[in-house]
N, C-alpha and C positions, 0 to 999 in steps of 0.2 A: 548074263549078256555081256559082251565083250565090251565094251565102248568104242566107238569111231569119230570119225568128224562130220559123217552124213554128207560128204562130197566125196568126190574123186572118183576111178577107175569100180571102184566098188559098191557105190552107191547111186549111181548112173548109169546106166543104160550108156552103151556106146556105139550104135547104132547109126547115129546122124543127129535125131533130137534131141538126145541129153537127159530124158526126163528121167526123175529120181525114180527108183525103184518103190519107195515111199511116199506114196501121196494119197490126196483125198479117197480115191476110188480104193483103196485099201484101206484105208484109215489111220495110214502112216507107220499101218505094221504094229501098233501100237500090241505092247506085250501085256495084258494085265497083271501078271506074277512080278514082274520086273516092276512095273507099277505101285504094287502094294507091297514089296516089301525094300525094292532099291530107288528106284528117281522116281520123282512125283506124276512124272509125263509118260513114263513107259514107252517114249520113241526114242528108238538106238540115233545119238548124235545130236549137238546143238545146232546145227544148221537145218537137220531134220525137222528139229523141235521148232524153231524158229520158223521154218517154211509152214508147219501145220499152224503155229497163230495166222499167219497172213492169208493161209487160202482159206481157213477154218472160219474166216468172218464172215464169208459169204457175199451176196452181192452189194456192191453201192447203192447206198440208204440218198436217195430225195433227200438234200438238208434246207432246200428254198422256202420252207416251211417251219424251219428250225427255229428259237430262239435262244440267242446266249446276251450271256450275262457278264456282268462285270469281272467273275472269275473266270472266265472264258478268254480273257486278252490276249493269252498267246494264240490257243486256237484261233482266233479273229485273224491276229498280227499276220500268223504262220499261213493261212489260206489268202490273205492280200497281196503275200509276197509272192505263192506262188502263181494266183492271176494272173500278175505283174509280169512274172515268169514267163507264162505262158503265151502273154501279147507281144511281148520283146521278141519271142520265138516266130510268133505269125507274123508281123514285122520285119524278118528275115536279121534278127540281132543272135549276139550268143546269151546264150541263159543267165545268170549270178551262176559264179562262184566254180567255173570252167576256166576263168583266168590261171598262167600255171603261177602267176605271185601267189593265188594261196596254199602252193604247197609245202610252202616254207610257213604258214602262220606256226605259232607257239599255242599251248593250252598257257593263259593266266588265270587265277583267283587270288583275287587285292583286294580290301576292304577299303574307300576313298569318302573324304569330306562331301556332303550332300551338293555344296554347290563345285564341285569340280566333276564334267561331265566323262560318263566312261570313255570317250573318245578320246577326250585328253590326255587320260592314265593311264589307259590299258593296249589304245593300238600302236604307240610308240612302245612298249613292250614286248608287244605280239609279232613285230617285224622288226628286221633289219630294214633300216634304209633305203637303202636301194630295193627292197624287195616289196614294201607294201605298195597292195594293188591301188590305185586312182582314186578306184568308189572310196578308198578308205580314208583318203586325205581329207 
């Protein structure tokens, strides 16, 4: 199997709606030969592969019923924030993280003293000056 990028002119339909030539209702095309003996996934392309985790999960699972747990924190954090999100949006605000300061942010990893907070050490790193966004002061 050749390898591609599973976008572009070749892996889309170019019709009007774009849809991948590769999807659920096919089953992503999935090769089992190419499977068992070259990539684990047997779908031509990462973006392919990538699009089959995300439809492949199926429908949204009821979590109002859920319980988590103290290992669960980001989970927790990551779904408050994007509530948060959500009500700023129905509020007629713009979303996080749409401001164009962040597209100047940096990647850092710093290892820092327990009582010096990541704010301190890390967002004066991650921006110029002039460039860090509001929320971030």
């Amino acid at each position: 199997m050749e390898r591609g990028n599973g976008n572009g002119p070749d892996y889309v339909e170019q019709s009007g709606e774009f849809r991948s030539f590769r999807n659920a209702r096919n089953n992503w095309m999935i090769d089992r030969r190419v499977q068992k003996y070259e990539t684990f996934t047997g779908i031509d392309g990462i973006n392919t592969q990538d699009r089959a985790v995300q439809e492949g999960m199926g429908p949204i699972v009821d979590r109002s019923k859920e319980y988590l747990g103290p290992a669960d924190r980001a989970i927790i954090a990551t779904r408050r924030l994007l509530l948060q999100a959500v009500r700023t949006v129905q509020e007629g605000g713009d979303p996080p993280g749409v401001d164009t300061s962040y597209y100047s942010a940096r990647a850092i990893e710093k290892i820092f003293p327990r009582e010096i907070t990541w704010r301190e050490t890390v967002l004066p790193e991650m921006y110029a000056e002039d460039k860090m966004p509001a929320a971030a002061k």
